[in-house]
N, C-alpha and C positions, 0 to 999 in steps of 0.2 A: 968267201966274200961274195962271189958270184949268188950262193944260196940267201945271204940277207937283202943284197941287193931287192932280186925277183921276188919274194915275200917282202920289202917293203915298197915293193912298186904295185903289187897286185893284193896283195890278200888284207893289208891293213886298209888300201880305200874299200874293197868289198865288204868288210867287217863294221867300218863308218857308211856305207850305205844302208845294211842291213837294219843298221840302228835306228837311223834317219826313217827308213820304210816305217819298221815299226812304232813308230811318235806319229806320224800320220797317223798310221790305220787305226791307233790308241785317240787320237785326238775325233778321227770321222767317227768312229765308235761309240764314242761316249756322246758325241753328239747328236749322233741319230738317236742314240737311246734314249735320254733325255727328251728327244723331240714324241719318241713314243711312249714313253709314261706322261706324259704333258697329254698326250691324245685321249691315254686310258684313262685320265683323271677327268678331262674336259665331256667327253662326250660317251655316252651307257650305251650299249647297244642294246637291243628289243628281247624280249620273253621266249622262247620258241617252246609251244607244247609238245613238238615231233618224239615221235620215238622213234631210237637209232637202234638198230638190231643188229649185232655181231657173231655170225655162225662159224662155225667148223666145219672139218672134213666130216665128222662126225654130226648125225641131227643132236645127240643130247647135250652138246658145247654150244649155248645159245642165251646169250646176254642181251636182255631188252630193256632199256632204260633210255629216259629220257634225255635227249638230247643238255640242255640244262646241267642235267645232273652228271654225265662224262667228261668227266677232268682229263684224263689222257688215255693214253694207248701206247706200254712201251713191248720193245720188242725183248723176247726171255728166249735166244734159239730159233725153234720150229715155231714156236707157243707166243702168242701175244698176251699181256696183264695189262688189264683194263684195269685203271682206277676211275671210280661213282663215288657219289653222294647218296646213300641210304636216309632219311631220317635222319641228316643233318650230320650222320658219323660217316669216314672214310671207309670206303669195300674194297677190293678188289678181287679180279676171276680170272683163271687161267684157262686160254683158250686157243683150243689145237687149230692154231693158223698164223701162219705167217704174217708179218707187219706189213706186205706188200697186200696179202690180203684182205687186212682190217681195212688198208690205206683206199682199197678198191672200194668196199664197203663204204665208207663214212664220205667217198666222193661226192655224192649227191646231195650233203650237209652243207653250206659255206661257210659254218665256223671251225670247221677242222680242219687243220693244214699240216704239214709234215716239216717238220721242223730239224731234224736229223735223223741220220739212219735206223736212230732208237727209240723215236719217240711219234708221235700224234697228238698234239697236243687241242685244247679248247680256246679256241683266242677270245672267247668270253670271261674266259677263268682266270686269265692274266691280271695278274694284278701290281706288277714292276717288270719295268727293263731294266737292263744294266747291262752296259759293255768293258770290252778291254779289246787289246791290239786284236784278239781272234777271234770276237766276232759277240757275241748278246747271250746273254743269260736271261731268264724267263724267269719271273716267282710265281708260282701258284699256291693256291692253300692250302694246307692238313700236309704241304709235302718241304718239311728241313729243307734239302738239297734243289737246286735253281736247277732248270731244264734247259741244254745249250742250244744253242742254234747255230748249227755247223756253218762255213763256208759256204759250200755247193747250197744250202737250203736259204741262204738271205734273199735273192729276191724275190724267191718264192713267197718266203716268210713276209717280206713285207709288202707286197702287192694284194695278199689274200689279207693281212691286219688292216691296209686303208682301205681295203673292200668293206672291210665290217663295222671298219669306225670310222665313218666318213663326217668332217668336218668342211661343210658348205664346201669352196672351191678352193680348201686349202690340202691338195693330197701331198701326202710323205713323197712319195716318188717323184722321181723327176720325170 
């Protein structure tokens, strides 16, 4: 008796909070995301001729392509896969460096932000958000699968987006 009691004094309201937590974070979720596709549709951001060059340990792992044209950077291990725009079809290179090292690389770009442990994404190249109770989904194109945007990375993630898409005096952040 003793053991239903304490399970239904303790663990059934923690199991009803749990629930409760996650209906919020589903509910801010979906509407911040919302409020950032609404941004990506309202306002284009600008052309950048730059070109972004990604090296290796190695001098002959060296990818130079247009800023523009670099959709992402995910992490493969040691090796980072860069996906470009060629001529309008999808590339991609495999390149002896770590995604901590891409990430160092592409710092001096402000369209590229790190989005989770696996990825570098282009926030030019967005072209949907979409959330749920854990956090944003990213679409980009020529890629099936949506790119997530961890916990630890949101307000990373969206501090460096209203940087890019800035709409007069109305920024995402508070």
């Amino acid at each position: 008796n003793v053991l239903l009691v304490v399970t239904g004094i303790t663990i059934i309201p923690v199991f009803y909070f749990i629930i409760y937590l996650e209906k919020v974070l589903l509910r801010k979720h979906i509407q911040m995301a919302g409020m950032l596709s609404n941004r990506l549709q309202s306002v284009k951001p600008g052309k950048s001729e730059e070109m972004v060059t990604i090296y290796s340990k190695r001098s002959r792992d060296i990818l130079e392509v247009a800023a523009d044209n670099l959709l992402l950077v995910e992490a493969n291990g040691n090796y980072s896969k860069a996906y470009y725009l060629e001529e309008g079809s999808l590339k991609s290179m495999l390149i002896l460096t770590p995604l901590t090292k891409a990430a160092d690389q592409l710092a001096d770009y402000s369209c590229f932000t790190r989005c989770h442990n696996s990825y570098i994404i282009n926030l030019n190249k967005i072209t949907k958000v979409s959330g749920n109770s854990h956090g944003y989904k990213l679409t980009i194109p020529f890629f099936e699968d949506t790119i997530p945007v961890s916990r630890g990375y949101i307000a990373n993630f969206i501090k460096d987006f209203d940087a890019i898409f800035k709409d007069g005096d109305n920024p995402i952040t508070k």
